[in-house]
N, C-alpha and C positions, 0 to 999 in steps of 0.2 A: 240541602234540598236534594229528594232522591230524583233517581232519574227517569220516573213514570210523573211529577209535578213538573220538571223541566220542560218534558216533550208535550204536556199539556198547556202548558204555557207557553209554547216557543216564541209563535209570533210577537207577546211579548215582550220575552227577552230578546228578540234577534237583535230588535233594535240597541241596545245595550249594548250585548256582541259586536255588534258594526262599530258602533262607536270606541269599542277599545280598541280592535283589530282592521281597522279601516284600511288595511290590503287586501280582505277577504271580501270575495264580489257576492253579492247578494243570492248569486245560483249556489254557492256553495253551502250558506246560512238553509236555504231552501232544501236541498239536499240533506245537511246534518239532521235537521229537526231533531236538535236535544242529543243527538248521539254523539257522547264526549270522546269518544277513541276518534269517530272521523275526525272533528274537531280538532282534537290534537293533531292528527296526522296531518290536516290541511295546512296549519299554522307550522306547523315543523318542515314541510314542503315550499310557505310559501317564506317565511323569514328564516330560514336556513337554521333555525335551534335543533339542539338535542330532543330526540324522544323523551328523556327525564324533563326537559326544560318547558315544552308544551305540554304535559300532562300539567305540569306546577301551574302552568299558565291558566287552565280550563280548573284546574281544582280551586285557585284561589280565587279567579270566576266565580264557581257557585257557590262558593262562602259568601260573597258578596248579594248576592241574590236572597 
């Protein structure tokens, strides 16, 4: 899924999102709308993973989408 059908859809997927990364608080979901690099970065800041480990995490995400 590209990334102008994600941020069009976000609301959504948030929901989805929350439900895999249920660390992430709802302003952050708010804030990314669809932007996978934040995303990454948030998840990588908040569960201590590698930047290679949260990008895998948000790519295997929108496969599933």
């Amino acid at each position: 899924m590209n990334k102008d059908i994600i941020s069009g859809k976000w609301t959504q997927i948030k929901g989805r999102a929350q439900a895999q990364w249920g660390d992430l608080t709802d302003d952050i979901f708010d804030v990314a709308e669809g932007d996978s690099k934040y995303l990454a970065g948030k998840l990588q800041e908040q569960y201590g993973w590698t930047r290679e480990r949260a990008e895998q995490e948000v790519q295997d995400f929108e496969r599933t989408l």
